[in-house]
C-alpha positions as CSV (number, residue, x, y, z in Angstrom):
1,X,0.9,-23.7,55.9
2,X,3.5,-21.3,55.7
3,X,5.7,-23.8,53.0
4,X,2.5,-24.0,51.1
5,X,2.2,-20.5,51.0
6,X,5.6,-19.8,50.0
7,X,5.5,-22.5,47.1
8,X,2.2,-20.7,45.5
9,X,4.2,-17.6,45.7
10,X,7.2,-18.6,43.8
11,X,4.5,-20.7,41.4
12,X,2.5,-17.1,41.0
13,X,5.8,-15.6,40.8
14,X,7.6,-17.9,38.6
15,X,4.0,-17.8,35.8
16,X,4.3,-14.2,36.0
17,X,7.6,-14.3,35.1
18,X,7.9,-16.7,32.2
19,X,4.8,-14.7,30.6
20,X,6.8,-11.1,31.3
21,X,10.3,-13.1,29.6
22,X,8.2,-14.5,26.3
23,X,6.6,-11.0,25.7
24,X,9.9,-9.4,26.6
25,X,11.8,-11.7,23.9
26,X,9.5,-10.7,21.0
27,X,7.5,-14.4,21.5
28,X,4.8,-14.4,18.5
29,X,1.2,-13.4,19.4
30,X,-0.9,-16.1,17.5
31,X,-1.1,-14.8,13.4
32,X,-4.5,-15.8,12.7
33,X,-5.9,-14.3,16.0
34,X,-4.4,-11.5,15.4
35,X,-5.6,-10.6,12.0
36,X,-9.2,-11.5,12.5
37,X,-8.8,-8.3,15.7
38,X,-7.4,-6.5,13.1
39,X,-10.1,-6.7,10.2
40,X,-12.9,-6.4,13.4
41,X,-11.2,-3.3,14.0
42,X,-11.5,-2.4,10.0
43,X,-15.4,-3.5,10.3
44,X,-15.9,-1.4,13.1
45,X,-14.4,1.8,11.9
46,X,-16.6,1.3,8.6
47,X,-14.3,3.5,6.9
48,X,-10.6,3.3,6.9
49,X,-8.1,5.4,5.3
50,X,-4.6,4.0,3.5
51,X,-1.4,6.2,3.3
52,X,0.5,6.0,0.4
53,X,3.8,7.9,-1.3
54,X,3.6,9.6,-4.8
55,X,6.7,10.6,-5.1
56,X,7.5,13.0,-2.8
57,X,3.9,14.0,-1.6
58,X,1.6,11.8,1.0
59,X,-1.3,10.7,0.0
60,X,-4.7,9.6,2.1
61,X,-8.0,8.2,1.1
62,X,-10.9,6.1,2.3
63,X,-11.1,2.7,2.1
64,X,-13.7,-0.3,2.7
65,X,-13.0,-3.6,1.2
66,X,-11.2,-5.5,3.6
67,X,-11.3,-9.7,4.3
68,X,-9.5,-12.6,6.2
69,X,-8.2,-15.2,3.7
70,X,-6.2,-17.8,4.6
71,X,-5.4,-16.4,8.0
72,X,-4.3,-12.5,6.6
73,X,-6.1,-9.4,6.3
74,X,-6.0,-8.6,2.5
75,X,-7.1,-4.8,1.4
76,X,-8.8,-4.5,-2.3
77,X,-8.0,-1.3,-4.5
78,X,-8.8,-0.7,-8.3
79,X,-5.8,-1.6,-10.9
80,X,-6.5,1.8,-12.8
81,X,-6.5,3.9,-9.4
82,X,-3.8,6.2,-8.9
83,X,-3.6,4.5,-5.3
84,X,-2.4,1.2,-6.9
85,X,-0.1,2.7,-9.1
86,X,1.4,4.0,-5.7
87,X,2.2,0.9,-3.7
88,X,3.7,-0.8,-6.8
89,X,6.1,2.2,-7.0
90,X,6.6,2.2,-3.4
91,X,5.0,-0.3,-1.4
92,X,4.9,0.6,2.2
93,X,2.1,2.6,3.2
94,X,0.1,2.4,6.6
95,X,-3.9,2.0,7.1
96,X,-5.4,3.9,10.1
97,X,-9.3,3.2,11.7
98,X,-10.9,5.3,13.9
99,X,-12.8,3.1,16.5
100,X,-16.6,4.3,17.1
101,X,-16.8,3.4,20.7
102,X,-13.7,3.2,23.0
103,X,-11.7,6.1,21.9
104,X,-8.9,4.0,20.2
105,X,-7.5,4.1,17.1
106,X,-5.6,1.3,14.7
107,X,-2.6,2.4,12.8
108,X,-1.1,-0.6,10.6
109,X,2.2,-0.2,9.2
110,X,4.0,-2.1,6.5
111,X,4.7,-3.1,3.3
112,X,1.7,-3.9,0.3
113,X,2.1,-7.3,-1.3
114,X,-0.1,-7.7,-4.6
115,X,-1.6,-11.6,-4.9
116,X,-0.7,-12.9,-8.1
117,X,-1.8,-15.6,-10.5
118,X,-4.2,-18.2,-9.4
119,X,-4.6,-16.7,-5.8
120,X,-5.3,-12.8,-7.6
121,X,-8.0,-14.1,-9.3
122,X,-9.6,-16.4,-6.0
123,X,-9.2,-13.0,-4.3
124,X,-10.7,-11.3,-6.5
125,X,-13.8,-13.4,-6.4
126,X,-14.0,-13.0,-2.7
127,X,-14.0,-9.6,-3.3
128,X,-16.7,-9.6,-5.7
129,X,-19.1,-12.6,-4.5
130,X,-19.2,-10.0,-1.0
131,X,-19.9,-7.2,-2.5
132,X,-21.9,-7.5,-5.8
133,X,-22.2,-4.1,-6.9
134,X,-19.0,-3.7,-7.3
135,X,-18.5,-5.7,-10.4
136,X,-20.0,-2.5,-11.9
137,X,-17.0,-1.2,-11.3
138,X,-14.5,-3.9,-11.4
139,X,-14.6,-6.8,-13.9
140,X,-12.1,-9.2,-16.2
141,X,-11.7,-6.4,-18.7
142,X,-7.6,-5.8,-18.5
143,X,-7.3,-2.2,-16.6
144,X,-10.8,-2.8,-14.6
145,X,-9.2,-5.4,-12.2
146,X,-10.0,-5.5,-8.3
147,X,-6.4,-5.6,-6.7
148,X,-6.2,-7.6,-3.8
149,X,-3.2,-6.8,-1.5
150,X,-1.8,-7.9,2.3
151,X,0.8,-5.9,4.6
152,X,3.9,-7.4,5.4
153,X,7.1,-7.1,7.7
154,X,4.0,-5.0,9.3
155,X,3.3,-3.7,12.3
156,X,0.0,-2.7,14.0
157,X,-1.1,-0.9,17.0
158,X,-4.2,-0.6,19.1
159,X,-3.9,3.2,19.6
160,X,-5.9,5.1,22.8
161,X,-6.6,8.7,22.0
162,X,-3.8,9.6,25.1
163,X,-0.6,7.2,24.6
164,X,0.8,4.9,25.4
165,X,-1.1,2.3,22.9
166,X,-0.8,-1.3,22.9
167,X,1.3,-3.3,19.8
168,X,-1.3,-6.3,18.3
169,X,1.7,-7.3,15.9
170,X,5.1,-6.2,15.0
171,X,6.9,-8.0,12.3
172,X,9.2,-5.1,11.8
173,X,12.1,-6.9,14.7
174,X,12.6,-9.8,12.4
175,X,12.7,-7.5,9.4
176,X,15.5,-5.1,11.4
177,X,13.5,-1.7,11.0
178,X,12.1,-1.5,14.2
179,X,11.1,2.0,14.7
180,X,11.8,3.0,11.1
């Protein structure tokens, strides 16, 4: 009895152990899993808000169109918005969502990357099909484009109202700006 005790320990032990050494060692969290609790957490919130640089001065503002393609979170802003202009002059910006119940918040970290070609205009239309008002505002006309746009070398946090928070993805390691 004792033995058999002894061996679940070291099994209980040993599981702990490998789990505690994978985390430790930066092991992946699944992509796609994490990215569909990131957009819930952008559906929740409603309304998000996206950080960008204009030269030297901040800038904030609301946000709403959000959806998973192909297993990433891709943000949609308006090709003649200042805020686009912005993250093609400097691309890393961070998107932050309050969450209604829970008192946590979601800060995302990284750097934009426009779709291009074939996949801008499939984006686009995801976009649009979702939300059909908004081709009042956004169409094929050159300047009235919906631009569709992902984070990358990114890094989001799960955030409780008192620290510490808990890290949902951090491709910043790989990248070497850890803490940056």
């Amino acid at each position: 009895m004792k033995t058999t005790v002894l061996i679940v320990a070291a099994c209980v032990c040993a599981s702990a152990f490998a789990e505690t050494s994978s985390a430790a060692n930066g092991a992946a969290p699944d992509k796609a899993q994490v990215m569909k609790k990131i957009d819930g957490l952008l559906a929740a919130s409603k309304t998000f808000y996206l950080a960008t640089v204009d030269g030297d001065q901040p800038k904030l503002r609301p946000l709403g169109a959000h959806h998973v393609v192909d297993g990433r979170v891709w943000l949609g802003v308006g090709e003649f918005k200042n805020v686009y202009r912005q993250l093609v002059a400097n691309p890393k910006c961070e998107v932050v969502a309050l969450q209604p119940a829970g008192g946590k918040w979601l800060r995302w970290t990284g750097r934009a990357v426009f779709a291009e070609g074939a996949e801008r205009e499939r984006l686009e239309e995801v976009f649009l099909t979702a939300a059909p008002g908004l081709r009042k505002i956004y169409n094929k006309k050159p300047g009235k484009r919906m631009m569709c746009f992902t984070l990358v070398d990114s890094r989001a946090e799960l955030i409780p109202m008192m620290p510490p928070g808990e890290v949902l993805l951090d491709e910043t390691r790989k990248a070497g700006t850890a803490g940056k």
